[in-house]
TORKE-924670 format. One line per field, with one value per residue: residue number from 1; residue in one letter; x, z, y of N, C-alpha, C, CB in turn. Coordinates in pm, whole numbers, plus 50000, padded with zeros to 5 digits. Each point is the difference from the previous one (the first is absolute). Last residue first. Glycine has a CB too. Layout:
num = c(NUM|...);
residu = c(A|...);
n.px = c(X|...);
n.pz = c(Z|...);
n.py = c(Y|...);
ca.px = c(X|...);
ca.pz = c(Z|...);
ca.py = c(Y|...);
c.px = c(X|...);
c.pz = c(Z|...);
c.py = c(Y|...);
cb.px = c(X|...);
cb.pz = c(Z|...);
cb.py = c(Y|...);
! end
This chain:
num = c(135|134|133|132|131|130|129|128|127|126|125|124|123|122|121|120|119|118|117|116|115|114|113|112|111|110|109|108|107|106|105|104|103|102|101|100|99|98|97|96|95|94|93|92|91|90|89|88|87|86|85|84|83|82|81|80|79|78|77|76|75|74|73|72|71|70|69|68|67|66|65|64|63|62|61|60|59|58|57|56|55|54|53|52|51|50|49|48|47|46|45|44|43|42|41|40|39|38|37|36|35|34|33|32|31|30|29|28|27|26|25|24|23|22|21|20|19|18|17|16|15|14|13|12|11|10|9|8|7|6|5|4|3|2|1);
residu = c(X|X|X|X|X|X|X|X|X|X|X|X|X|X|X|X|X|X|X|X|X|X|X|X|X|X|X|X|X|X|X|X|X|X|X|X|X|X|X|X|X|X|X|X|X|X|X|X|X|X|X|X|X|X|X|X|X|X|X|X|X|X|X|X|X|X|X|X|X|X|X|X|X|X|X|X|X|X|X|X|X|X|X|X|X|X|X|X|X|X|X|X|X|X|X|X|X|X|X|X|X|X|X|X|X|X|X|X|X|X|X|X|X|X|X|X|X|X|X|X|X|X|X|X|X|X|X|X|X|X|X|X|X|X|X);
n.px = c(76774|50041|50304|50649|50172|50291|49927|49792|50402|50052|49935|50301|49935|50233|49704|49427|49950|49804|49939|50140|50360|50385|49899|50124|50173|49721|50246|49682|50128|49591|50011|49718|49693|49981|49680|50151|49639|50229|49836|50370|49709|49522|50082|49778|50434|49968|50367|50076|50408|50404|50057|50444|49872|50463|49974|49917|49681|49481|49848|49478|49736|49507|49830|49738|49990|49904|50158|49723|50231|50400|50012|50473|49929|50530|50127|49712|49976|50435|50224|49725|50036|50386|49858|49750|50487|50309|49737|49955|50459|50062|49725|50399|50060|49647|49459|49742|50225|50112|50298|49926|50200|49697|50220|49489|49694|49505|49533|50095|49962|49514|49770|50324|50004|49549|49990|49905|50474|50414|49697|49772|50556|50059|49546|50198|50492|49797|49551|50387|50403|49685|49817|50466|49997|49309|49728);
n.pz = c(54238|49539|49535|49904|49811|50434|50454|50478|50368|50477|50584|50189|50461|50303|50525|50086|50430|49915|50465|50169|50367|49785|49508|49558|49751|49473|49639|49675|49529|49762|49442|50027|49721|50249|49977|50330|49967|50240|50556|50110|50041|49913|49764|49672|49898|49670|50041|49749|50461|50175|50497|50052|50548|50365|50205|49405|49662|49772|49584|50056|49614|50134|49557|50410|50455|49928|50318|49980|50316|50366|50018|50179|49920|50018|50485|50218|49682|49844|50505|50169|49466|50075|50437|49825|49608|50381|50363|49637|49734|49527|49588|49610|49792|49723|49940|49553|50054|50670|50141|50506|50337|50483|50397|50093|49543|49794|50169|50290|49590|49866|50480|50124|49522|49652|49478|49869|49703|50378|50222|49618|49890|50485|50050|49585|50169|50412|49619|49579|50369|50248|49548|50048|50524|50059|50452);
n.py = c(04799|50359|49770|50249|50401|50028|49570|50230|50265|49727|50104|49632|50062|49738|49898|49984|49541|49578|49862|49603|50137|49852|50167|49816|50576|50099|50336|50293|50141|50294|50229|50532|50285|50414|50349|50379|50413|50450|50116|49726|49426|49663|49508|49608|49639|49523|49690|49559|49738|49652|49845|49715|49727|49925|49626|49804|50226|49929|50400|50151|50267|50353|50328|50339|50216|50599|50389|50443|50431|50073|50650|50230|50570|50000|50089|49842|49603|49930|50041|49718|49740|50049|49896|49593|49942|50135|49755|49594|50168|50078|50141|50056|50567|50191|49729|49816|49564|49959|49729|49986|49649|49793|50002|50082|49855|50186|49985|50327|50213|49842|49882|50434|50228|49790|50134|49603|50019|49981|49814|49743|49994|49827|49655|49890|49950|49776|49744|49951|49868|49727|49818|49913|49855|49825|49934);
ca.px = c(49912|50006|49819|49893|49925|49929|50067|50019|49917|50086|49842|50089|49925|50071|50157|50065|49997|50099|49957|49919|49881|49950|50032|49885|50091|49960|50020|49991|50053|50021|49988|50129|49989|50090|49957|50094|50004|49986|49911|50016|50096|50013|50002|49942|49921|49950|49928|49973|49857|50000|49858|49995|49928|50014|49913|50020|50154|50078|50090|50119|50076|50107|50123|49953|50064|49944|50090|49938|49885|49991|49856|49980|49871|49901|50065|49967|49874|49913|50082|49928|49913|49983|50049|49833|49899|50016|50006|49888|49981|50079|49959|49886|50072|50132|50126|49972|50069|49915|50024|49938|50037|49984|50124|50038|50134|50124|50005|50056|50160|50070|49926|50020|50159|50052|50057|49851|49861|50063|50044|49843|49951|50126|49960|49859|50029|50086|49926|49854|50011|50068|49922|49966|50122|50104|50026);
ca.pz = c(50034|50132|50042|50044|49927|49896|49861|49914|49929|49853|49924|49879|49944|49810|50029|49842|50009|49905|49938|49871|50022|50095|50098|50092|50086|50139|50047|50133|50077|50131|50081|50069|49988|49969|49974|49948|50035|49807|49940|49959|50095|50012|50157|49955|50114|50000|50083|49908|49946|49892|49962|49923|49828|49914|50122|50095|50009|50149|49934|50111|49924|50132|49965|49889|49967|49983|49976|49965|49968|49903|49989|49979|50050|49913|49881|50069|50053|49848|49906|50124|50031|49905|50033|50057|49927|49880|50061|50004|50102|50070|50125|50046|50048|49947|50086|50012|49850|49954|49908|49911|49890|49893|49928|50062|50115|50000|49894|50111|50018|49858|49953|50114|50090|50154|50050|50065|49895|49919|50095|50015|49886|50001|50066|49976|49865|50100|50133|49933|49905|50081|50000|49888|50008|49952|49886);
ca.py = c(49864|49995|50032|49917|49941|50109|50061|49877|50049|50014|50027|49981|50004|50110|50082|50039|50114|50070|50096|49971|50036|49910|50057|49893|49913|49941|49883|50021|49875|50013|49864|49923|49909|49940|49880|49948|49856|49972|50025|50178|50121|50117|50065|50129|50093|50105|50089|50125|50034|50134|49982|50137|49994|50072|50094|49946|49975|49958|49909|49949|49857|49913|49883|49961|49849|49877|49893|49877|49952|49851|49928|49817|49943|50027|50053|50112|50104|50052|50101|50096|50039|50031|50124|50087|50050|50073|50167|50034|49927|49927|49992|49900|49918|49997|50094|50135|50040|49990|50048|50039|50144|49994|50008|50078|50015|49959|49900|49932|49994|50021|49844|49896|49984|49998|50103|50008|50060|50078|50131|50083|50093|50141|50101|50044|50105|50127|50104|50075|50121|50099|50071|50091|50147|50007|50086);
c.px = c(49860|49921|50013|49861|49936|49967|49925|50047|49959|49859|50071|49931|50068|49895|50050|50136|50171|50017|50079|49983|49908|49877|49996|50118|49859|50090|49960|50040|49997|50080|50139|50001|50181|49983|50172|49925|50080|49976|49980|49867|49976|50102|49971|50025|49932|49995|49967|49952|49992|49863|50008|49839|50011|49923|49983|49896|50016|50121|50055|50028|50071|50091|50116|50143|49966|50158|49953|50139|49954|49806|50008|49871|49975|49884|49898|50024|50000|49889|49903|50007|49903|49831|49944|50075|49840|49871|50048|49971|49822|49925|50034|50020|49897|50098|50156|50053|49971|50051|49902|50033|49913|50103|49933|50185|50071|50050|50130|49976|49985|50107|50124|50009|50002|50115|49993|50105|49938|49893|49997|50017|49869|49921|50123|49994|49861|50020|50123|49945|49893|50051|49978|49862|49929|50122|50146);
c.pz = c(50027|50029|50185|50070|50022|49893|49900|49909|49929|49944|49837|49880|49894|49940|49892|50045|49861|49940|49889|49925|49868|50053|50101|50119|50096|50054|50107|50083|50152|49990|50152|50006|49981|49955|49932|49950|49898|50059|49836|49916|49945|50078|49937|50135|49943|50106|49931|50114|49943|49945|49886|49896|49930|49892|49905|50118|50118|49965|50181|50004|50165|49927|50125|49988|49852|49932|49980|49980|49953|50013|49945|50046|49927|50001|49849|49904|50024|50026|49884|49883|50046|49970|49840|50011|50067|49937|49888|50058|49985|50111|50058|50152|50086|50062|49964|50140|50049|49862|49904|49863|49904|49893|49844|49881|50015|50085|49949|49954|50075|50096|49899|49944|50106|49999|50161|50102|50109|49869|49894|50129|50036|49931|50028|50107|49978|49861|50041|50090|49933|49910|50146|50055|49861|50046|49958);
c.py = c(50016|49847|50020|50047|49868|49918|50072|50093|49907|50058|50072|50055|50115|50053|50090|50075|50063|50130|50013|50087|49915|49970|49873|50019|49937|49904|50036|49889|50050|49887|50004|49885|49937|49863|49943|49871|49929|49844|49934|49998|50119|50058|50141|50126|50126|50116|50142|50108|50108|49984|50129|49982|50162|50001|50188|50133|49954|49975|49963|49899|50050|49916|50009|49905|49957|49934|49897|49930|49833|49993|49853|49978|49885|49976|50036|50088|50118|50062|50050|50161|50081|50002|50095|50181|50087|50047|50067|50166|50021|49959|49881|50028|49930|49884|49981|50052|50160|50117|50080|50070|49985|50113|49975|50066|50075|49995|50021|49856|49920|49913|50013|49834|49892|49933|49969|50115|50115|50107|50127|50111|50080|50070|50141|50093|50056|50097|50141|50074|50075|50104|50116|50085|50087|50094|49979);
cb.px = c(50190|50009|49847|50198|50119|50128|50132|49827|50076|50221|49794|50106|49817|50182|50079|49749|49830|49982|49912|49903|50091|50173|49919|49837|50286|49779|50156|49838|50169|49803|49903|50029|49709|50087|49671|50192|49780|50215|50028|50301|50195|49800|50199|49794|50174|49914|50115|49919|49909|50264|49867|50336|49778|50174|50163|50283|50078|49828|50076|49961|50047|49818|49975|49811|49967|49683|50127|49752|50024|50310|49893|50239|49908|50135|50217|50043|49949|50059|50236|50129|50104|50254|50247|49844|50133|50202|50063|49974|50270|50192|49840|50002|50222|49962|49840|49796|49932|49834|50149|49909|50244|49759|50192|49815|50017|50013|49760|49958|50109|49935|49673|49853|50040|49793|49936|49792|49908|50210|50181|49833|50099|50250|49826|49889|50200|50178|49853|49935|50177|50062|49929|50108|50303|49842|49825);
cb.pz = c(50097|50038|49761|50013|49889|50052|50021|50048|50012|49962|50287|50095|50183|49895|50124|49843|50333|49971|50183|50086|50138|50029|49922|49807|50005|49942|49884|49946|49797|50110|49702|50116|49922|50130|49956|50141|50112|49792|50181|49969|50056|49952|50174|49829|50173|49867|50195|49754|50145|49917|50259|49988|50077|50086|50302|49890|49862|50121|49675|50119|49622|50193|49702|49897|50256|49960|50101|49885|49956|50095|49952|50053|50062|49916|50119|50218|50081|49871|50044|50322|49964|49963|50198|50229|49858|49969|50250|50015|50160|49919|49951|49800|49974|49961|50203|49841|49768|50241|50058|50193|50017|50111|50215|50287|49990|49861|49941|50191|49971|49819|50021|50164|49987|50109|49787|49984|49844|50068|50181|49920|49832|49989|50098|49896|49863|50237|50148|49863|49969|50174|49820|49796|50095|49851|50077);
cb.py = c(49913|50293|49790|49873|50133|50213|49823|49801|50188|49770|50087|49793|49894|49841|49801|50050|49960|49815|50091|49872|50254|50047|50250|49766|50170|50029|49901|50146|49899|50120|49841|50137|50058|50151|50062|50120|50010|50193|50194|50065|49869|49977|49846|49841|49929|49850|49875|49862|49899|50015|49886|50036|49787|49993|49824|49836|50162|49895|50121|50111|49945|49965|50034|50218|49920|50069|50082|50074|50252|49816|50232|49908|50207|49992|49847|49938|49859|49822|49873|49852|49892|49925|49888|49736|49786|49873|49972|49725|50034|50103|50141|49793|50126|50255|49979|49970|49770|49896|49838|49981|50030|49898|49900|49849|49858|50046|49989|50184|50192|50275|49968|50184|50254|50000|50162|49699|49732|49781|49854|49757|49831|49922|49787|49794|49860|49840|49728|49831|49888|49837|49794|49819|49854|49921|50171);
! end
């Protein structure tokens, strides 16, 4: 199997962690020193423990539900032991009982761990822009 298509598989299976609401499978598709930018907080998450903490926080707090995440126009670009992976993303979740529907686009760099693995150190989630179609 390719690196490009190594990548693909490791981003399919974050998003389908990430859709199907298992914490385990989500966070352990990052590295440990990952950081996280994301347009709907005031400042960026510095590590993987930050973010699962901020997580833990919604569940409980608000009742973080992730109902559906769909991919759309992949594009990865290799940089040696480094690919950045960008994609449209639809979601659909529930907090405080209401439901949210968003439409984002993502950047998600990967590092190719010793082992082969490639696992997501950044991740970089922007608004789309106002007046384009969803993907």
């Amino acid at each position: 199997m390719s690196h490009r298509d190594q990548v693909l598989k490791a981003a399919a299976e974050l998003v389908s962690a990430f859709a199907r609401n298992d914490r385990e499978a989500y966070f352990s598709a990052f590295s440990t020193d990952a950081s996280f930018v994301f347009h709907t907080l005031e400042q960026p998450l510095l590590s993987r423990d930050a973010y699962r903490a901020l997580w833990d926080r919604w569940r409980s707090e608000d009742g973080f539900e992730v109902l559906s995440c769909t991919s759309s126009n992949a594009f990865v670009s290799l940089q040696g032991d480094v690919a950045i992976f960008i994609h449209d993303v639809a979601t659909e979740l529930r907090m405080q009982g209401e439901l949210h529907i968003s439409q984002e686009r993502e950047t998600i760099v990967f590092r190719q761990e010793q082992q082969g693995l490639w696992l997501a150190c950044h991740e970089h989630l922007s608004a789309m822009p106002e007046g384009l179609p969803p993907p």
